[in-house]
N, CA, C and O atoms as a GROMACS GRO file, in nm:
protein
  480
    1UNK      N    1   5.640  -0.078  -7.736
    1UNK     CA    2   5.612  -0.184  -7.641
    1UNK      C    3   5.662  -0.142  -7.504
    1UNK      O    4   5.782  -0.114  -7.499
    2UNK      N    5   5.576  -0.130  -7.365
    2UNK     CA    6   5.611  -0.162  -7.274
    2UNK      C    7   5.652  -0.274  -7.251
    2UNK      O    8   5.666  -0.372  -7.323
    3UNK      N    9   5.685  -0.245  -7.080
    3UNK     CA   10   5.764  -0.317  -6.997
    3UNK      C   11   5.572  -0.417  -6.890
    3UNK      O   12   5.561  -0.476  -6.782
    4UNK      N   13   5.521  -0.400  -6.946
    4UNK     CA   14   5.408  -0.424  -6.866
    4UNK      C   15   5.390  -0.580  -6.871
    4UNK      O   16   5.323  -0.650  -6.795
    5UNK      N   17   5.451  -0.611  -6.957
    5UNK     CA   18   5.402  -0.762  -6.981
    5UNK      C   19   5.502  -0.871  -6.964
    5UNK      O   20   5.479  -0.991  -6.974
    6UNK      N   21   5.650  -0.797  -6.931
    6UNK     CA   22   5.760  -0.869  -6.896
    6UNK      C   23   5.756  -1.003  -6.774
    6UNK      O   24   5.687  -0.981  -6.674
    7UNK      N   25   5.798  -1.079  -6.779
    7UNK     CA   26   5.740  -1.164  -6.669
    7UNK      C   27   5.862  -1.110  -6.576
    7UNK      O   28   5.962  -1.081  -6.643
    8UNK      N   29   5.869  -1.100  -6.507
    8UNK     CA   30   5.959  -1.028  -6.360
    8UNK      C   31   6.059  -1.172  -6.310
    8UNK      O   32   6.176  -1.167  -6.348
    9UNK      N   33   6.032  -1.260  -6.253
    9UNK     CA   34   6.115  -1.369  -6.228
    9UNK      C   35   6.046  -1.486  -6.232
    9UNK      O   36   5.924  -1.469  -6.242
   10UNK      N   37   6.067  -1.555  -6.229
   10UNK     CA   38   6.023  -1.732  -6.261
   10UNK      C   39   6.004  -1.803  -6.146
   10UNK      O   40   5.943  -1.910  -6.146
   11UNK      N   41   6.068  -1.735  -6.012
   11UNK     CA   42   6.030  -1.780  -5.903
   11UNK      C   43   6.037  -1.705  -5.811
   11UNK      O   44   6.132  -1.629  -5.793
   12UNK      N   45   5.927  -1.713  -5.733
   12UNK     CA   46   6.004  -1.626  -5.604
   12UNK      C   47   6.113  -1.606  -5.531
   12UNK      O   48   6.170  -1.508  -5.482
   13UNK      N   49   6.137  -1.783  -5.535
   13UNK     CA   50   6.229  -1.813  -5.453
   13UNK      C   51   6.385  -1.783  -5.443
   13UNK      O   52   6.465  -1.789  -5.350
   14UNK      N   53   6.397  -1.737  -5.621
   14UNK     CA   54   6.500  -1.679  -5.681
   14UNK      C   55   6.566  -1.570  -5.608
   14UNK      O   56   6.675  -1.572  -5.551
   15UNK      N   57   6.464  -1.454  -5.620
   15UNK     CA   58   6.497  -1.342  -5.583
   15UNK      C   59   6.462  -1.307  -5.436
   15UNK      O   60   6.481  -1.197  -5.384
   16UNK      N   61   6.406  -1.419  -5.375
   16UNK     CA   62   6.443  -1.391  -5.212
   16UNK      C   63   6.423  -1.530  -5.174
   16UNK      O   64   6.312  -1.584  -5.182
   17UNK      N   65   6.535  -1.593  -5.128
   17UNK     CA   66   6.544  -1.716  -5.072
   17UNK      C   67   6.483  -1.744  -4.958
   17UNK      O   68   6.462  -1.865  -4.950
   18UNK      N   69   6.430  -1.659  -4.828
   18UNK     CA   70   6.334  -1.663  -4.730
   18UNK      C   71   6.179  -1.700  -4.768
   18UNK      O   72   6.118  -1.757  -4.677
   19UNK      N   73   6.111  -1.676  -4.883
   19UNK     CA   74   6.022  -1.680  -4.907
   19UNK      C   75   6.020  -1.776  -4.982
   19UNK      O   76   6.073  -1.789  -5.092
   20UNK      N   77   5.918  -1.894  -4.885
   20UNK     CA   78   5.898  -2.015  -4.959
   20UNK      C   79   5.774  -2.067  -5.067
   20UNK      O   80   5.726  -2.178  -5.090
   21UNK      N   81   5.753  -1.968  -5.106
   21UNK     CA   82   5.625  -2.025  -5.163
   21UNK      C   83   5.665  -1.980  -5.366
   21UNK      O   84   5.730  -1.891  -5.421
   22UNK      N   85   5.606  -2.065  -5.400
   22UNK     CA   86   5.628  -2.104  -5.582
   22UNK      C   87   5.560  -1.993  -5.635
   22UNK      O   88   5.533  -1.986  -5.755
   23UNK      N   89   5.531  -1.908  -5.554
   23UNK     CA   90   5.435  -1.770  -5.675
   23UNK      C   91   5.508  -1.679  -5.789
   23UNK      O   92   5.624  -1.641  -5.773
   24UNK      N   93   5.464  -1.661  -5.857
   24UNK     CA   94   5.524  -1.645  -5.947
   24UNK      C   95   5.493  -1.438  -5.949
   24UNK      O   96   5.399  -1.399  -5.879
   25UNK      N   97   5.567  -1.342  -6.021
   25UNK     CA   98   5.560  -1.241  -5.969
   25UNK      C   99   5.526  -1.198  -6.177
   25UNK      O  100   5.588  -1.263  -6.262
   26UNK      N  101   5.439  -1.105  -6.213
   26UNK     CA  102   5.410  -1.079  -6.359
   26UNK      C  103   5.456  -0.901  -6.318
   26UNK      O  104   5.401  -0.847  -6.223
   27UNK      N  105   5.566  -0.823  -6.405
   27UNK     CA  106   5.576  -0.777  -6.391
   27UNK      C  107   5.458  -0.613  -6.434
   27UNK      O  108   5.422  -0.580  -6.546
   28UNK      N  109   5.431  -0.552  -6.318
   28UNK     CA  110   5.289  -0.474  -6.365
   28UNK      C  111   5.361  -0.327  -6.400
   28UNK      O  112   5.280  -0.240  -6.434
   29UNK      N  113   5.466  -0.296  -6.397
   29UNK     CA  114   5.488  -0.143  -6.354
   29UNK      C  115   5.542  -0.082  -6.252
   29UNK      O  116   5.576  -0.160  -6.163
   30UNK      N  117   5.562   0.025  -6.234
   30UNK     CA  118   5.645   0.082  -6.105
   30UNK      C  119   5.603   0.020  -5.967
   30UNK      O  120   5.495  -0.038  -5.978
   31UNK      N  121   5.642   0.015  -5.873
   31UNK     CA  122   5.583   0.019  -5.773
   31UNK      C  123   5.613  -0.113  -5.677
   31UNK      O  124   5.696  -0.195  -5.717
   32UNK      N  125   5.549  -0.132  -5.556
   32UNK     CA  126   5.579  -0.277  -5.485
   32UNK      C  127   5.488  -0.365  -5.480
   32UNK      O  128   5.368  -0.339  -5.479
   33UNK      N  129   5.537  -0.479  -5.475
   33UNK     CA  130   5.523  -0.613  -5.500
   33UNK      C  131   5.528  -0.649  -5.354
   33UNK      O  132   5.616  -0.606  -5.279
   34UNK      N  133   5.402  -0.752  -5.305
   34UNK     CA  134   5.442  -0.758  -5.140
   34UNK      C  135   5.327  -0.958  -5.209
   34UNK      O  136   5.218  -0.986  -5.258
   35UNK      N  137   5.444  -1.027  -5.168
   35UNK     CA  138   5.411  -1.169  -5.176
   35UNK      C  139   5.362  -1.236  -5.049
   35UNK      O  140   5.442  -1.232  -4.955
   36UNK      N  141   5.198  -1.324  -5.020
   36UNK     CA  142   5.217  -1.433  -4.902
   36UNK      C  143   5.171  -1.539  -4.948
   36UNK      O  144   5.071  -1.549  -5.019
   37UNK      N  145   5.232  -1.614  -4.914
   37UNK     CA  146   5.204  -1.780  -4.998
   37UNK      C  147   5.182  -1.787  -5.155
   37UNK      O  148   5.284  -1.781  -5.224
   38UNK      N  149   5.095  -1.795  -5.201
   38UNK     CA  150   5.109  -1.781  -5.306
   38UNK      C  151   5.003  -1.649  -5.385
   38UNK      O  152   4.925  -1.668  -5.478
   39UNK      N  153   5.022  -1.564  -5.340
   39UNK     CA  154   4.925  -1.422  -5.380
   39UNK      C  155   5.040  -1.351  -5.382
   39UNK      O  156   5.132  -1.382  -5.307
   40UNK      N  157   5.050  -1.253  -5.463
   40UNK     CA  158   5.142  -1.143  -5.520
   40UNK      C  159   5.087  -0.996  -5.493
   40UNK      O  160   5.127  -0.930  -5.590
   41UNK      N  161   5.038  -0.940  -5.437
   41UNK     CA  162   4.958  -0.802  -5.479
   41UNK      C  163   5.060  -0.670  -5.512
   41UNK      O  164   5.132  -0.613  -5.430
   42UNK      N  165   5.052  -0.654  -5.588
   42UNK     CA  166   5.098  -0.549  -5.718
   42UNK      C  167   5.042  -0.395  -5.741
   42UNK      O  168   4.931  -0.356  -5.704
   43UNK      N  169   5.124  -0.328  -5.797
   43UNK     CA  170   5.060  -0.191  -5.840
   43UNK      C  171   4.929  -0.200  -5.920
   43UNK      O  172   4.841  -0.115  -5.918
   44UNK      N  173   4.928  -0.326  -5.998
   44UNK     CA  174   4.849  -0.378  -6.089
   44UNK      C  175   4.699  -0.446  -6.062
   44UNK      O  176   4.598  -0.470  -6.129
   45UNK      N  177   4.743  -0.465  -5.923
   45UNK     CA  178   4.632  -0.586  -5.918
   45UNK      C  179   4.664  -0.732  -5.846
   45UNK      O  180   4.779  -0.775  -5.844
   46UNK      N  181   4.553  -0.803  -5.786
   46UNK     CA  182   4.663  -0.903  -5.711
   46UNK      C  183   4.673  -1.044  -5.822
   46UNK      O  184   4.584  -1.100  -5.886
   47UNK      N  185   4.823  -1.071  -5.812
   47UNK     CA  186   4.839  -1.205  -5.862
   47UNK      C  187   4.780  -1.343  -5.806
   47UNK      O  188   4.738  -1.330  -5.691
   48UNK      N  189   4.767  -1.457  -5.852
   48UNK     CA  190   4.776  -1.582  -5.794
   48UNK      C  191   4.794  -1.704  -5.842
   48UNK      O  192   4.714  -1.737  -5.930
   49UNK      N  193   4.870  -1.776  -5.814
   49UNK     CA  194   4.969  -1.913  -5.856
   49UNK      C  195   4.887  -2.071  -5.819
   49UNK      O  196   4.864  -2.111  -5.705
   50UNK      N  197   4.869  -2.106  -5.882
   50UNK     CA  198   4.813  -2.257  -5.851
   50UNK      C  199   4.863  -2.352  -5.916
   50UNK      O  200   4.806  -2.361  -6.025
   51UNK      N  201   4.955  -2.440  -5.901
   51UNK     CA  202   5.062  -2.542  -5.987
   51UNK      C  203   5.156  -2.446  -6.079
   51UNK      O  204   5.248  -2.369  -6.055
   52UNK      N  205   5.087  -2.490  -6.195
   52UNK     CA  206   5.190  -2.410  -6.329
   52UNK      C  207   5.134  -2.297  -6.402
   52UNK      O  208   5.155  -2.279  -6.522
   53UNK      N  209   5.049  -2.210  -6.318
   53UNK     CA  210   4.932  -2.130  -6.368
   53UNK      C  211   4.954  -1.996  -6.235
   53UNK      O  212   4.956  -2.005  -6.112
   54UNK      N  213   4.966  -1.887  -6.319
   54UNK     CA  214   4.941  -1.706  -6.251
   54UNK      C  215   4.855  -1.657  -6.317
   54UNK      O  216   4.842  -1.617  -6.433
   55UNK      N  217   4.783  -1.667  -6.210
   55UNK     CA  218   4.582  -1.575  -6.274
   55UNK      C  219   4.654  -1.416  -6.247
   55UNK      O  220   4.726  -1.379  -6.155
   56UNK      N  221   4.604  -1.343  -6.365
   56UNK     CA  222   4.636  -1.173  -6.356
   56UNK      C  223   4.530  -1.100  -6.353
   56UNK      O  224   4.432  -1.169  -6.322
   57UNK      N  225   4.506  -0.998  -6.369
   57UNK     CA  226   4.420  -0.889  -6.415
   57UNK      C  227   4.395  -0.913  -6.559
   57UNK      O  228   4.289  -0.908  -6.623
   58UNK      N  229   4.529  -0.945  -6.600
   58UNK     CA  230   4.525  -0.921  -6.754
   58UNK      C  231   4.537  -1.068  -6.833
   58UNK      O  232   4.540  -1.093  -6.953
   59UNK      N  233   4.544  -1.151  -6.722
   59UNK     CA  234   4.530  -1.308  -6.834
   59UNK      C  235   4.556  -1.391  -6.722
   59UNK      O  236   4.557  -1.358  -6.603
   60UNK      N  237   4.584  -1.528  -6.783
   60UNK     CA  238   4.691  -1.638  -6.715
   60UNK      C  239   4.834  -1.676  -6.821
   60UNK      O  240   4.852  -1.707  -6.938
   61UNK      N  241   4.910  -1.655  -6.712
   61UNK     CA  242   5.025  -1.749  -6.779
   61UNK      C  243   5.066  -1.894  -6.714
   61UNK      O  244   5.073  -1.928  -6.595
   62UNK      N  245   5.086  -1.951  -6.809
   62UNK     CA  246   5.119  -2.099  -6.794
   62UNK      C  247   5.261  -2.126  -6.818
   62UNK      O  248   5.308  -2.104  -6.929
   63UNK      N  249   5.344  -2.180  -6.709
   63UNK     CA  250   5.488  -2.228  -6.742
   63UNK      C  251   5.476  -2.376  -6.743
   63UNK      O  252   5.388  -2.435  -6.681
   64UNK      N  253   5.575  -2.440  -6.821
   64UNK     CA  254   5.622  -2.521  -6.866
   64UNK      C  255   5.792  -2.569  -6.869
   64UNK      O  256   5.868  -2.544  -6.962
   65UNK      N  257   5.817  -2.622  -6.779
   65UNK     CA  258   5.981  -2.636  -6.774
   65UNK      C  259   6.020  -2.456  -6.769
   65UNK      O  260   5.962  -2.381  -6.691
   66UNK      N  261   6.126  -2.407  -6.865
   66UNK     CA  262   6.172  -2.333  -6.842
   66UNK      C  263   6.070  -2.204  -6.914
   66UNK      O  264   6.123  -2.092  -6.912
   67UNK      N  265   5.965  -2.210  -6.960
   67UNK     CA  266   5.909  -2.142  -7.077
   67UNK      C  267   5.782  -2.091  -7.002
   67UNK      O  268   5.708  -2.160  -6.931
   68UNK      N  269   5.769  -1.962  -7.029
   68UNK     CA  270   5.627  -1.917  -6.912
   68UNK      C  271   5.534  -1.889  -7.062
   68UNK      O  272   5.603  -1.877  -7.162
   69UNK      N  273   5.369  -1.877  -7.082
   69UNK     CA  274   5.305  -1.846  -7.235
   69UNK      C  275   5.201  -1.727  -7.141
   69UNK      O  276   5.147  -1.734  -7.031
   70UNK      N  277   5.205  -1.662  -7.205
   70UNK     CA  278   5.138  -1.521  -7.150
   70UNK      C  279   4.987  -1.524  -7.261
   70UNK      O  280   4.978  -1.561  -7.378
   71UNK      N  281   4.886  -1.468  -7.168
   71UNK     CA  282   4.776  -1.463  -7.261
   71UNK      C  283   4.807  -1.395  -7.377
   71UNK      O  284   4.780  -1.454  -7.481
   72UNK      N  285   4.849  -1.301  -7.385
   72UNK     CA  286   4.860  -1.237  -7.553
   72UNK      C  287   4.946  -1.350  -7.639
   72UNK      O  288   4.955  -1.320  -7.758
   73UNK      N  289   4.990  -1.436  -7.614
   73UNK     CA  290   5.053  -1.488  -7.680
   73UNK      C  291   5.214  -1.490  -7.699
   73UNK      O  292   5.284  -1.565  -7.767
   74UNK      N  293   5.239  -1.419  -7.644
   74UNK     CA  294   5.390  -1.405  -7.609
   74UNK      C  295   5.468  -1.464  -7.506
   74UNK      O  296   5.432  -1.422  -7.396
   75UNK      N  297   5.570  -1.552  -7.501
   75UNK     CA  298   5.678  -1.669  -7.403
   75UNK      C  299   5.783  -1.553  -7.341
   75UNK      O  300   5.794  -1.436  -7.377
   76UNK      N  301   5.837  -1.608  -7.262
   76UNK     CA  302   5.915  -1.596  -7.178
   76UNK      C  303   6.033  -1.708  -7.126
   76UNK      O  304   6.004  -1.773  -7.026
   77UNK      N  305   6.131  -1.727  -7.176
   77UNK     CA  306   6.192  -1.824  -7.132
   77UNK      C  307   6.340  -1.777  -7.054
   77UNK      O  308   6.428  -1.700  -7.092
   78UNK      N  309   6.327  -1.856  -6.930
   78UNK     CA  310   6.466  -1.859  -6.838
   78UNK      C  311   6.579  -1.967  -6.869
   78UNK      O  312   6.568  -2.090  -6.867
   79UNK      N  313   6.679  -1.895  -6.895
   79UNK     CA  314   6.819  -2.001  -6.881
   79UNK      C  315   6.921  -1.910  -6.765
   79UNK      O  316   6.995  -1.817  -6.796
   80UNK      N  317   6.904  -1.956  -6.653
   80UNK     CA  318   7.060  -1.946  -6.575
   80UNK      C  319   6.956  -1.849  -6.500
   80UNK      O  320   6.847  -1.893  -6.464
   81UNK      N  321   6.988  -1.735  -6.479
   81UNK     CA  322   6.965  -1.591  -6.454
   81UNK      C  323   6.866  -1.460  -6.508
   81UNK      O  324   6.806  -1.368  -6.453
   82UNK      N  325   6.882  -1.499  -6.626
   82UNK     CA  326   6.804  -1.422  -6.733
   82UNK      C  327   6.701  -1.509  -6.805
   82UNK      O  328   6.702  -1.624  -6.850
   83UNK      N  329   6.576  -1.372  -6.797
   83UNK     CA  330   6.457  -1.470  -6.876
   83UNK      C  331   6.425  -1.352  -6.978
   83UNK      O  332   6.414  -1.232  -6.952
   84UNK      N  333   6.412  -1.430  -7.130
   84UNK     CA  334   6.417  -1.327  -7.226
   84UNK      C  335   6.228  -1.359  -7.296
   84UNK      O  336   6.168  -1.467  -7.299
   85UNK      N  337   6.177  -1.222  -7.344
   85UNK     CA  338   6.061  -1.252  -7.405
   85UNK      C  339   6.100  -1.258  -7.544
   85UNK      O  340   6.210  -1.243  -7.597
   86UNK      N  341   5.963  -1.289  -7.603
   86UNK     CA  342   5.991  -1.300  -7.723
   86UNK      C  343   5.941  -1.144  -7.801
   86UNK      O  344   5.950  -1.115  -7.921
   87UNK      N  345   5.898  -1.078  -7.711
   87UNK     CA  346   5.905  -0.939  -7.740
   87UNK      C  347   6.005  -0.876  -7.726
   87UNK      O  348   6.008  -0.755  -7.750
   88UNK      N  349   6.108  -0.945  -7.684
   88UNK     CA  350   6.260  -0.844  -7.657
   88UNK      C  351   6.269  -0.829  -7.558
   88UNK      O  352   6.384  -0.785  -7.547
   89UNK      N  353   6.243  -0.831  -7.499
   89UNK     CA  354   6.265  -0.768  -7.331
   89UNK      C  355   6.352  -0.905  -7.267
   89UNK      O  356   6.357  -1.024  -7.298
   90UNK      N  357   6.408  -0.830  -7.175
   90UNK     CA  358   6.507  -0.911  -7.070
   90UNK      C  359   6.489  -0.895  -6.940
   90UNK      O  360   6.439  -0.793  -6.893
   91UNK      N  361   6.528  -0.992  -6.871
   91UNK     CA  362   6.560  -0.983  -6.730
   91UNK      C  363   6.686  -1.050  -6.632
   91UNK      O  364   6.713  -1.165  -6.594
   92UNK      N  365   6.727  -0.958  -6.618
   92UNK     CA  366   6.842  -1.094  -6.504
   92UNK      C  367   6.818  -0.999  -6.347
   92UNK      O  368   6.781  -0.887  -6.310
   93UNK      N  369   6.864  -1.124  -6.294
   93UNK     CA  370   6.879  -1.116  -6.153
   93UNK      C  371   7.026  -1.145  -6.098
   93UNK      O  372   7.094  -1.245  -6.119
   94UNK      N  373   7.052  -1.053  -6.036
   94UNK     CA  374   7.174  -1.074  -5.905
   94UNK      C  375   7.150  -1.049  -5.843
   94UNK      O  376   7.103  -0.936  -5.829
   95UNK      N  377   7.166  -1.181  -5.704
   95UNK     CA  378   7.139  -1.137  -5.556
   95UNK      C  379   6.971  -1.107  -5.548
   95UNK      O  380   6.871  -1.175  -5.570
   96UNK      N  381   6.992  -0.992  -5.514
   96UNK     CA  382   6.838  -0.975  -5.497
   96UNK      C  383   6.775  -0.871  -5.522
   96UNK      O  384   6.674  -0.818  -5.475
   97UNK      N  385   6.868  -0.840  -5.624
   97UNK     CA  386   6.840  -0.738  -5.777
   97UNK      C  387   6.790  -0.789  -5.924
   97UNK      O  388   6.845  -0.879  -5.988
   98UNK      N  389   6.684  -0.719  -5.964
   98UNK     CA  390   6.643  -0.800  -6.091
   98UNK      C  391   6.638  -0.666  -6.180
   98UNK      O  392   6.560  -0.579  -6.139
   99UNK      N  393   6.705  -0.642  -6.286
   99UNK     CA  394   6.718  -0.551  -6.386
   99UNK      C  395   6.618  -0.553  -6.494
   99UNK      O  396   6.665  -0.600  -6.598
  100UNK      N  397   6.522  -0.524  -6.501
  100UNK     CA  398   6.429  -0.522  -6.650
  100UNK      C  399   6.472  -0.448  -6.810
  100UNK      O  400   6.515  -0.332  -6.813
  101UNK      N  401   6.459  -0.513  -6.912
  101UNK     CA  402   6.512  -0.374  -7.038
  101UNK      C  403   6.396  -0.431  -7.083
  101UNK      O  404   6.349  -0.534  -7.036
  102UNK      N  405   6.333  -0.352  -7.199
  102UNK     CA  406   6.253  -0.367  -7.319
  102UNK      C  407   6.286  -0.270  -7.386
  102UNK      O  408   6.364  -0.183  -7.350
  103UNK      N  409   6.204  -0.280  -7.532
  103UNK     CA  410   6.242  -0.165  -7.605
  103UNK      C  411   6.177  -0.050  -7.608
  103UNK      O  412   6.084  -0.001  -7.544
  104UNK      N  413   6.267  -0.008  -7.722
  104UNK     CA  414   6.240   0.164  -7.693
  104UNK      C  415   6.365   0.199  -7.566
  104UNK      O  416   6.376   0.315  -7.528
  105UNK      N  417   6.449   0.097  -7.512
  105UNK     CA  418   6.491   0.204  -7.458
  105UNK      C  419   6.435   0.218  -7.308
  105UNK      O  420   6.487   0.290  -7.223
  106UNK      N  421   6.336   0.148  -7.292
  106UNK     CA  422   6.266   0.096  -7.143
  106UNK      C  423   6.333   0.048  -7.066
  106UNK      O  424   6.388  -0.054  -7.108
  107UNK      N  425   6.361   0.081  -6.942
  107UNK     CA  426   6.438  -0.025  -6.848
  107UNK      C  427   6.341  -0.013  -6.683
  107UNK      O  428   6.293   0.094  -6.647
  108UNK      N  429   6.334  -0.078  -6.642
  108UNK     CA  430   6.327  -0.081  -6.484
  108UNK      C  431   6.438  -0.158  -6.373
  108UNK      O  432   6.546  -0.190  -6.422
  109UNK      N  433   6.425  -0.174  -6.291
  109UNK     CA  434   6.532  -0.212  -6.166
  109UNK      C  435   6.418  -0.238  -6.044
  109UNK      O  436   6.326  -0.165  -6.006
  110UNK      N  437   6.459  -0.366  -6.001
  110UNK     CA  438   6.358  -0.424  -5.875
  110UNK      C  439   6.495  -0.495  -5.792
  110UNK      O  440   6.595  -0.558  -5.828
  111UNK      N  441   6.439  -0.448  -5.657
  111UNK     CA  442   6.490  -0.503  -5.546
  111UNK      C  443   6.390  -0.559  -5.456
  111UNK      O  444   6.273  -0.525  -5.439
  112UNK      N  445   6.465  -0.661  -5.394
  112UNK     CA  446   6.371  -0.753  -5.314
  112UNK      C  447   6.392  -0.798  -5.164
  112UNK      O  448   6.492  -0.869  -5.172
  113UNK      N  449   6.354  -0.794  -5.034
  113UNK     CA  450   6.397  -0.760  -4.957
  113UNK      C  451   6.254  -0.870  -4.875
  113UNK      O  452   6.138  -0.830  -4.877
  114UNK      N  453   6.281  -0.957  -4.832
  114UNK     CA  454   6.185  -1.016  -4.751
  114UNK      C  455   6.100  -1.086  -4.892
  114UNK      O  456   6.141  -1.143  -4.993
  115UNK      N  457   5.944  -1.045  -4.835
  115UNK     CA  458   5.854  -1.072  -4.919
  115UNK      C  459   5.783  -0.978  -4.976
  115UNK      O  460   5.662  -0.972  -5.000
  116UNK      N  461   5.886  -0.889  -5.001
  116UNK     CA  462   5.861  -0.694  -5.060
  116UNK      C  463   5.956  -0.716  -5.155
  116UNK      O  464   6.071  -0.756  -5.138
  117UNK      N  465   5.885  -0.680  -5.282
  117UNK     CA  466   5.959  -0.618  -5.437
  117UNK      C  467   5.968  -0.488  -5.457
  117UNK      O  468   5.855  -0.442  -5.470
  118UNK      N  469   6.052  -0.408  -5.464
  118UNK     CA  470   5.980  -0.240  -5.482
  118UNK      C  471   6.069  -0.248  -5.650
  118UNK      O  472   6.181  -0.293  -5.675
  119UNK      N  473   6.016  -0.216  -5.697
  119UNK     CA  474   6.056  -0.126  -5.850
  119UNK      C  475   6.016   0.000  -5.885
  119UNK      O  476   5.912   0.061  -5.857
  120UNK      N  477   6.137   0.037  -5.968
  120UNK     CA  478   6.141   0.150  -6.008
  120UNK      C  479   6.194   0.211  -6.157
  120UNK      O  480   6.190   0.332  -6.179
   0.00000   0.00000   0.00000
């Protein structure tokens, strides 16, 4: 299992407090993340947020309180800092650092700086 399907953060607003808009960020892979209003464009492809809904390349996910449902069928849920899948994978954020693991042994690291994500 990749890291491709990890949801990255639950809000924008989380991981950069300047940026006001509710978009939600799906994590695609290496690379930067550059957010305006509510559009995401990605290594992947561009995101977009409308209420409780992120249209992807690769699906929609729908959140619900703390719980995001990814088209394949797999959740994502945030408590505090960290949002864990139900594929294993993790995420926390400090500041305006967000650490990714999955398995195998997968990890990434995203920093966020304005309305720019770069990962690596």
């Amino acid at each position: 299992m990749n890291l491709k399907h990890l949801l990255l953060l639950a809000e924008v607003t989380i991981l950069a407090p300047c940026v006001s808009a509710h978009a939600q960020i799906i994590y695609q892979g290496p690379g930067t993340y550059s957010t305006y209003g509510n559009q995401t464009y990605g290594p992947g492809g561009t995101q977009s947020t409308y209420g409780n809904q992120t249209y992807t390349p690769n699906g929609t996910y729908s959140t619900y309180g703390n719980t995001t449902f990814g088209p394949d069928g797999q959740s994502f849920s945030t408590f505090g800092n960290t949002t864990y899948g139900s594929n294993g994978t993790t995420s926390t954020t400090y500041g305006n650092q967000t650490y990714i693991s999955g398995l195998n042994g997968q990890y990434a690291t995203c920093s966020t700086f304005g309305s720019t994500t770069s990962c690596y």
